[in-house]
N, C-alpha and C positions, 0 to 999 in steps of 0.2 A: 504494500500500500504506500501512497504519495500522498506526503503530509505536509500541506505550505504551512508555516512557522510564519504567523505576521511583527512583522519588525519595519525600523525605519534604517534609514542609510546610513544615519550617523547617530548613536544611540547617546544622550547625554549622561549616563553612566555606563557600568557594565550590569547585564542583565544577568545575573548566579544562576538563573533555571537554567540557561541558555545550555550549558554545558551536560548537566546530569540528563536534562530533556532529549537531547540529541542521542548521548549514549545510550537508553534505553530503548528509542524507537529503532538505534539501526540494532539492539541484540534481539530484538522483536522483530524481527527482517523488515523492517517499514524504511524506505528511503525520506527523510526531513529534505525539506525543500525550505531554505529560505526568503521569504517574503520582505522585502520591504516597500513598504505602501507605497513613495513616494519616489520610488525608480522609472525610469520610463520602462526598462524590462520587466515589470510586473503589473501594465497596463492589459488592457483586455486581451490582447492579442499574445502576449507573455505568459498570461494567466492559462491561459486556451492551450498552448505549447505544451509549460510544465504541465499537464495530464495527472491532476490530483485529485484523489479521490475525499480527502477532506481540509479543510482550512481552518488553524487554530489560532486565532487574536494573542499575542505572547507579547511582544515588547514595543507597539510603535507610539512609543513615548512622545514622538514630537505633535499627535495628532490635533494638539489644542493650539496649534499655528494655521493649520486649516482645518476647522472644523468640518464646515461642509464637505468639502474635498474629502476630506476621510469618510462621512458619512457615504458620500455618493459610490467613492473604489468599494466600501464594502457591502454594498447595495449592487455593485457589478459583478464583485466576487465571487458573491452569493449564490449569482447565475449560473454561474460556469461550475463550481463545488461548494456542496455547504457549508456556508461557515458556522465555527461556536469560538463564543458565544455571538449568537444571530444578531441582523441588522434591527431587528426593534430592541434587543436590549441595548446594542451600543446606543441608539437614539436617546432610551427614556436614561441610562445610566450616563451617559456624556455631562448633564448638567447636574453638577449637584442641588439645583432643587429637589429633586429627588428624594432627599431627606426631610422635607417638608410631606409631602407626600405620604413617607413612612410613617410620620410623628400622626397625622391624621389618620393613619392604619393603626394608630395606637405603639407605635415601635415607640421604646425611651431614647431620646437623642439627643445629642449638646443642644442646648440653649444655640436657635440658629434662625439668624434674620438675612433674607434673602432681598438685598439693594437691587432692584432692577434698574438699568441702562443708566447707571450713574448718578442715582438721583442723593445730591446731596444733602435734603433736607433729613432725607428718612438713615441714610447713613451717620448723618450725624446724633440726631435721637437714639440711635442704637447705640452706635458708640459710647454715648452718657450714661445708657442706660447698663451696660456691664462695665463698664470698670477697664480693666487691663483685657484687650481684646488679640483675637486673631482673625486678620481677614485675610481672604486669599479669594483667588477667581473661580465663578461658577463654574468653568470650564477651564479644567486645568489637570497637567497630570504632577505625580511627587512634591516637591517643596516649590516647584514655578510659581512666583508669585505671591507666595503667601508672606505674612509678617507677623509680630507681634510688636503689640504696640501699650506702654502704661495710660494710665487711668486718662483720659481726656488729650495725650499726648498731639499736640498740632500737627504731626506726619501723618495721624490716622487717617484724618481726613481726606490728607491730600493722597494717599495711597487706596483709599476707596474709591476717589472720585479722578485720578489722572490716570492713564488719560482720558480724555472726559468722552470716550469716544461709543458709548453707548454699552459698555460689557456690564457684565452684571456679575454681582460679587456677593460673597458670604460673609456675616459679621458673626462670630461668636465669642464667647467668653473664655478667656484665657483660664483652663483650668490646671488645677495643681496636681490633679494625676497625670497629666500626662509628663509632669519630670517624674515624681515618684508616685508609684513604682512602677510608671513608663504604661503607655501604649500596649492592649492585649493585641494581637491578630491572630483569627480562628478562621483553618482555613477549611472549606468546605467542596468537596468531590462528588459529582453524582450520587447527591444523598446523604451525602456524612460527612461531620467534623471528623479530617485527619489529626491534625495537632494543633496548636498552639504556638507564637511565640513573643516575646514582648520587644518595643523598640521604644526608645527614647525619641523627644520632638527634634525637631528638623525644620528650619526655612529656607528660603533661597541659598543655593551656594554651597548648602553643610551635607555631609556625607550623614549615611545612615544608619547607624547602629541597632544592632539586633543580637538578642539573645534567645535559644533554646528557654520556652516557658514550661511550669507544669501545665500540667493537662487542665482544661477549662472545668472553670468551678459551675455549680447550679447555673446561679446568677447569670452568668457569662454567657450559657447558652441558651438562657431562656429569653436575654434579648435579641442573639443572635439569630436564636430560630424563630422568633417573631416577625424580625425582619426577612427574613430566607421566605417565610409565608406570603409577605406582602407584596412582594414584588410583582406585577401584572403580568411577567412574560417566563415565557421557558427558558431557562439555564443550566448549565452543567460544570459550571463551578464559579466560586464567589470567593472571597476575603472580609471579613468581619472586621471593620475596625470599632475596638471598646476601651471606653475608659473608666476609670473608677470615679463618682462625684461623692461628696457627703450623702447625697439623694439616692446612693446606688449606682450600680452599671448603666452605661448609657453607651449610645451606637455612634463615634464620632464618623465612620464613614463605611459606605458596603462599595464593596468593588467587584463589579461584573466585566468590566472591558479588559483592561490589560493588567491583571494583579498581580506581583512579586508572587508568589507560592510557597517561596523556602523549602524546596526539594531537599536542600543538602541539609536541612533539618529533620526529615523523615523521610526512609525510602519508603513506609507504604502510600504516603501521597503519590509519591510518585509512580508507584507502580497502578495506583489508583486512575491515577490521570491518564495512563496508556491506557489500562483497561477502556477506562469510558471512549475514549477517541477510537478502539478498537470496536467497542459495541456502537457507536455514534455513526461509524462509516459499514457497518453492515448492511 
């Protein structure tokens, strides 16, 4: 079987699946086919060539430089061989409104105010209204964009609202679990939490630190899998992002497009993950 592996041409970090991914599909006799979106040889006619029987969304981290343009190649992709996860979930998953969404599904989620197309009156009200905040773009992939900013600090502002050119951004509340004791991610395979692991915050620029976590408590997965419920579209695998608040567990972000996995953290993920792409393309 041919397995395009979606990626972009110049990856803003290195991708860790990248490697144990590869080795396991060729000891599975499956030839990886690398993708990157934004190649001209991986345009329709590229796409049509390589003769692949499924296409797996992996690393094309630069996709929130053209959003649409990405929306559209994997709307094309799709034709030619299936992708996962599919083009309606990249659609509704791309913008992190999303999480708004959730919270009205009842899922627990950071405290999250959604500034539409720059509007600085409602940015600013947010901002007053939590304290020491983090904003970052609706449409964004890893730490691009994001900041933390103290209590009313005058960059906030101008980092919500420039450039003024209609994007729309996330206001939340800087909280204190996410230094200690860091970030859970719970990561989820056709069906099932594989493992667990914790990472420390991260903005623009800073590298990502991650550790081996224990295995998810109650808590952890009972908002994880509230969320995994509410999602409107078929998927076959996700990443859980939770944080601890004084209020309990809470869902800082779900990732269905292009999530880290942490393979070298568990091989039954990863043997998890071949499975399902082996069952996906029967």
């Amino acid at each position: 079987m041919r397995v395009g592996l979606v990626t972009c041409k110049t990856l803003p970090e290195p991708d860790p699946d990248a490697a144990p991914l590869d080795a396991a599909l060729r000891a599975r006799g499956h030839t990886p086919v690398m993708l990157p979106w934004d190649d001209a040889s991986t345009q329709c006619d590229g796409l049509k060539r390589a003769q692949l029987d499924l296409i797996v969304i992996r690393s094309p981290w630069n996709y929130f430089t053209a959003a649409d343009a990405f929306k559209d190649w994997i709307e094309r992709a799709n034709g030619i061989a299936p992708v996962i996860n599919g083009p309606s979930v990249v659609k509704w998953n791309m913008h992190k409104g999303y999480l708004l969404e959730l919270a009205a599904a009842g899922v627990a989620i950071v405290p999250t105010t959604l500034i539409k197309s720059a509007d600085a009156s409602a940015a600013k009200y947010a901002i007053a209204s939590y304290g020491d905040v983090v904003i970052k773009p609706a449409i964004g992939a890893g730490s691009f964009g994001a900041g933390r900013f103290k209590n009313n600090e005058a960059s906030a502002l101008d980092h919500a609202t420039k450039p003024a050119t209609g994007r729309d951004v996330l206001i939340q509340p800087y909280l204190a679990g996410f230094e200690y004791p860091g970030e859970r991610s719970l990561v989820w395979i056709n069906g099932e939490w594989t493992h667990a692991i914790r990472k420390q915050p991260r903005f623009a620029g800073e590298s990502e630190s991650v550790d081996s976590g224990e295995p998810p408590t109650e808590a952890e997965l009972a908002v994880a899998d509230a969320a995994i419920r509410a999602v409107p579209h078929k998927f076959h695998y996700a990443r859980a992002d939770l944080v601890e608040t004084e209020g309990g567990v809470v869902l800082s972000e779900l990732e269905l497009m292009e999530p880290s996995l942490f393979f070298d953290h568990s091989v039954t993920a990863l043997d998890r993950f071949i499975a399902m792409i082996e069952s996906v393309a029967m």
